[in-house]
N, C-alpha and C positions, 0 to 999 in steps of 0.2 A: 506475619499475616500473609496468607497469600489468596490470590484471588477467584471469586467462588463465582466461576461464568468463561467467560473468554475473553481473548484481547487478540484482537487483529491489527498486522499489518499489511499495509501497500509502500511502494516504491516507487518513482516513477525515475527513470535513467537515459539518458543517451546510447545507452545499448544492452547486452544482455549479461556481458563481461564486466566482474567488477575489477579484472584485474585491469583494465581497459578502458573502460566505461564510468560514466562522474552517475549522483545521483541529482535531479533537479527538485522532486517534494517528497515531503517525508508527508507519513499517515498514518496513527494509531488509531483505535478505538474500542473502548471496553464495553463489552454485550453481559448482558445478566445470562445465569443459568441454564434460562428460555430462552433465548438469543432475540433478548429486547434492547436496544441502545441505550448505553447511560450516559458514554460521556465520550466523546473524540474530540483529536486535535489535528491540524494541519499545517505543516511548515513549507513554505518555497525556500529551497536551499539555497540562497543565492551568497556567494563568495565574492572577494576582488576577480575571481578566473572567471567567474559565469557568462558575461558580458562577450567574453571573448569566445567562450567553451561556446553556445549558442552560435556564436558566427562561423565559426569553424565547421558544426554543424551542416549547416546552413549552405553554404558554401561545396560541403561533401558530398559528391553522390554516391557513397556509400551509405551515408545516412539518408539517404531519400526520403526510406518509410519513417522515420523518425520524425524525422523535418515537419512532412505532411501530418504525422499524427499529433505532433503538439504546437501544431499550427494553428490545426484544426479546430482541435479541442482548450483552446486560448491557454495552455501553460507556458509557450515562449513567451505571448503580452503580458503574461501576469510575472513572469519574472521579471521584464525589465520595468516595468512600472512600479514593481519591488524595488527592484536596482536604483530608480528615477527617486523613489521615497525616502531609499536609506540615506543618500546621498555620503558623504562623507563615513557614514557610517558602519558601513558594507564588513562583515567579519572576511578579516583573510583565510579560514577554512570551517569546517564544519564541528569542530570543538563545542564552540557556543550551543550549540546543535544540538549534537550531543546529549548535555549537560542540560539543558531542559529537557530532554525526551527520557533521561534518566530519572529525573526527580519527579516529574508526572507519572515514569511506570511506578515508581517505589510508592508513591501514594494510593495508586492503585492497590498495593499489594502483591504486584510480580516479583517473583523469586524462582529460586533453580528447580520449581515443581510445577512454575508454569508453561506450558504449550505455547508455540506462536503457533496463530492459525492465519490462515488465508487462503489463496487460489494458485497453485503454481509456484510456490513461494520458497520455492527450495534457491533461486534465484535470488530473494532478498536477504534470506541468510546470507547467503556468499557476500552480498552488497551491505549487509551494516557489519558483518565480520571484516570486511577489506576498510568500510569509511568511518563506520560507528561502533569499535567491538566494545565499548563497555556497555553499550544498550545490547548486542549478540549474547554477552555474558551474563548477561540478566536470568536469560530465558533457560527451559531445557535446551537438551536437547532434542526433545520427542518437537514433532508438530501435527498441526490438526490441520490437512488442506482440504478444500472445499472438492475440488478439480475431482479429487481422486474418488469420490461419490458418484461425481457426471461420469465418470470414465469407467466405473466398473459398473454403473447402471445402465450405462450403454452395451456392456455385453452381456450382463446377465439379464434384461429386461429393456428392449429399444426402443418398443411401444410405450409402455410405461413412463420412463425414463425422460425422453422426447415429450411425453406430455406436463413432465414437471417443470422439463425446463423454457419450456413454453409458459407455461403460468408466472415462472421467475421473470421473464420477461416480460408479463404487464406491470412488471411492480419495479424490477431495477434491472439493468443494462450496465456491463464494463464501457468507460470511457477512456480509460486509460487519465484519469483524476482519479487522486487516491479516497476520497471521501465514496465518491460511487462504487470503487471497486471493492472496497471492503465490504460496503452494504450489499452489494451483487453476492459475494463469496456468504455473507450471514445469513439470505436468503438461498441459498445454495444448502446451507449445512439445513435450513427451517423444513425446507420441503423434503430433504432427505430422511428427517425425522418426525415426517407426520405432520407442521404445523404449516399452515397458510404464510405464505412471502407477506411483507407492509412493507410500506413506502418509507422514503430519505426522509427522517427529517430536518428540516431549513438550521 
């Protein structure tokens, strides 16, 4: 079976380098056809290392913008209150991970004729190839990204273009949370194909 629509992912990382760089949430989500939402999921990746990986962070002012961005956007408090929850129970790496992200794509219906789609996303390849490759190996290899829409609509029509993604912005905004960024990149592919952006739903 494979699956008749899309499936998005997002990433969220300590930096851009997976050879380098950890990831902190994971984010799928399966869109119909029409790029209607049916069903997503969201993981805070936290390990025994996260507690420290964050402080290190933290601590970096190499990571500045990092620091400041999932500061901001509450993913460092939502991991350690993760951390504070598991307590004891904390997986020593992302296996566990994994292996649910696998078994919810194969219910989907993802196999080697499905696309990943997203924004940019030639980065999260590299990032579940380097932490998660048997969810990488799922996938094609083709991908569907949102980005490369806004980027050729920007040269070959700027007026245009700019007004699309203006309208994508009354409806959804990247936060750098993988739930929003997927729906931003869904609304990205809507308008580029004629249809009206709609809102997250809860």
């Amino acid at each position: 079976m494979s699956v008749n629509g899309f499936v998005f992912v997002d990433l969220e990382t300590t930096g851009t380098k997976a050879a380098e760089h950890e990831i902190l949430e994971i984010g799928f989500a399966l869109y119909s056809a029409d790029l209607v939402p049916v069903e997503r999921f969201e993981m805070l990746a936290v390990t025994t290392g996260t507690s420290a990986l964050i402080e290190r962070v933290r601590n970096d002012p190499n990571f500045g913008v990092v620091t400041r961005m999932h500061t901001e956007n509450g993913l460092f408090a939502d991991l350690e209150t993760e951390l504070a929850t598991l307590g004891h129970n904390v997986p020593e790496d992302l296996s566990r991970y994994e292996s649910e992200v696998v078994d919810i794509l194969a219910r989907w219906g993802v196999d080697e004729s499905t696309p990943l789609c997203g924004t940019s996303h030639s980065m999260d390849r590299a990032f579940l190839d380097r932490w998660m490759p048997k969810v990488d190996a799922m996938f094609s290899y083709r991908i569907i990204d949102a980005s490369s829409f806004r980027g050729a609509g920007l040269i070959l029509d700027g007026e245009r273009t700019r007004a699309r993604l203006d309208l994508v912005a009354e409806y959804s905004a990247p936060t750098h949370r993988v739930a929003e960024d997927i729906h931003h990149s869904a609304n990205l592919l809507r308008v580029f194909h004629g249809m009206a952006p709609i809102r997250l739903s809860v």
